[in-house]
N, C-alpha and C positions, 0 to 999 in steps of 0.2 A: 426156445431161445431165451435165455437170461438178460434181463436189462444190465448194461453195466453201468456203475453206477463211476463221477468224477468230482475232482475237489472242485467247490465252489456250486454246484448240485445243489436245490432244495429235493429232498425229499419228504417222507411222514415214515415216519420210525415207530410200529407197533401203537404204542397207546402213548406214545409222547409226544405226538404230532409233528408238526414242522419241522426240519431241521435241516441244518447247512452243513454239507461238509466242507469243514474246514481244514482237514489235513490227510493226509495217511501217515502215522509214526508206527515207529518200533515199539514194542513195551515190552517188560516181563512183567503180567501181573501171578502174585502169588506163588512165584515159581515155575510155573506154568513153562516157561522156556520164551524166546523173544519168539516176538510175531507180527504179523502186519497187523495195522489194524486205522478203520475209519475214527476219524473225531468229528463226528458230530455235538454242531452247539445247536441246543430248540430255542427256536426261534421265541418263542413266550413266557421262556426261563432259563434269563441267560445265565444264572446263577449253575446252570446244569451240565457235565458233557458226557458225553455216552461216546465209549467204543464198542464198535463191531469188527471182530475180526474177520479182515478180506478175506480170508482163506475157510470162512465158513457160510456156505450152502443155506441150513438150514436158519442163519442169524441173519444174514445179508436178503433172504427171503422177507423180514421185517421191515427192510430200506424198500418204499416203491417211490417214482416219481411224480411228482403233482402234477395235478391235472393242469389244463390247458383252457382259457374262457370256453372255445367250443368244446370241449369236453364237459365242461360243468353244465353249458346249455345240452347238451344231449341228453347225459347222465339224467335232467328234469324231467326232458320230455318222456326218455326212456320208463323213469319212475311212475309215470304216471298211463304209460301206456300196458305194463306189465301190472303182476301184484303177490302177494306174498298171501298165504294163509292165515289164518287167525291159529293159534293152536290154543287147547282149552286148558289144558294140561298145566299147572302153571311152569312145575322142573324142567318139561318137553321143553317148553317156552321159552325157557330161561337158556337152555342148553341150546336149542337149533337158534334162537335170533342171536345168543352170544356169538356162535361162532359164524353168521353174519356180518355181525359188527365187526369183529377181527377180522375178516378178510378182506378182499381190495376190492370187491364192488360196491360202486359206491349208489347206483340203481337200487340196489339191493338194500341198500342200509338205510338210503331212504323211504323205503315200504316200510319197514321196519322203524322206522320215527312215525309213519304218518298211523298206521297201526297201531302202537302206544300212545298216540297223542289221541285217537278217536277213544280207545279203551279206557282212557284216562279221564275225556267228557263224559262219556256214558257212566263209569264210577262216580264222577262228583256229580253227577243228575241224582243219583243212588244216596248222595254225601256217605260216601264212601271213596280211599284213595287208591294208586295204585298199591299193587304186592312191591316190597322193595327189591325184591331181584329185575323187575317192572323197571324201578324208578332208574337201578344202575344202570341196565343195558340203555334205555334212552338216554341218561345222561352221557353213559358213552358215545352213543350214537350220536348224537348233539355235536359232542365237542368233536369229534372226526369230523364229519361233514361242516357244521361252522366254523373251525379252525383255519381247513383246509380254502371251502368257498370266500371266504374272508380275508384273506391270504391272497389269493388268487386274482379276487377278483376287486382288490383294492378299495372294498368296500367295509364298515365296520363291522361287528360281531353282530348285533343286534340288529341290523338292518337284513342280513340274511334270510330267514328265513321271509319277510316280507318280498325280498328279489326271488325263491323262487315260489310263491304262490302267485306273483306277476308273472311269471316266466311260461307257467301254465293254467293262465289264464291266454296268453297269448298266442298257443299252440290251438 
């Protein structure tokens, strides 16, 4: 069943995070022929608008809805009650947590933050840093989940990750 998605909606749009939609217009872009399509503004660059045209499946796949406060509290607990593999490999690594990161769980993405952040103390005990394919996927990971929680949960960026190692500590 497809979430549909309405003007005036926060969603998270791929790797651009937040975003309102603020319209459906017509366009022709490029010749292309007119078309529906969402205008989304993100919400942390307003300088930005993206369209997604409504009549595509696989585009509109990129628009989900943001969570909900009990949503972000489960998603913690859930995090922490499941767990994600180490992979050694570093390409493997790079390839299975990437695509991780890009998808919509968010359980899941945080295994994958708390995974690179322990791999990353164990390197600098080594004084040695992460691999930078390492550093991208967490930085990704990072900004999707702090954007989102932050967002959400009317709390600032940097305070995040402090709310949820409270949150499971509280569990």
């Amino acid at each position: 069943m497809a979430i549909e998605h309405a003007v005036g909606d926060f969603v998270t749009y791929r790797q651009n995070g937040i975003c309102k939609i603020k319209r459906t217009v017509k366009q022709n872009f490029a010749g292309m022929g007119e078309r529906e399509y969402f205008e989304l503004a993100p919400v942390y660059d307003e300088k930005s608008v993206i369209f997604v045209p409504v009549d595509s499946d696989p585009l509109k796949a990129g628009m989900r809805h943001i969570l909900s406060r009990e949503e972000i509290d489960a998603i913690i607990s859930q995090s922490e009650a499941d767990s994600e593999e180490w992979i050694s490999d570093p390409k493997a690594r790079a390839q299975a947590f990437g695509e991780i990161v890009s998808g919509d769980d968010r359980a899941r993405i945080l295994r994958v933050i708390k995974l690179l952040y322990r791999h990353k103390i164990e390197l600098e005990e080594k004084k040695k840093k992460l691999y930078a394919g390492d550093a991208k996927i967490l930085a990704a990971a990072e900004k999707a989940i702090i954007e989102e929680f932050s967002f959400v949960l009317g709390i600032k960026r940097d305070e995040v990750i402090p709310y949820i190692k409270d949150r499971l500590k509280a569990d």
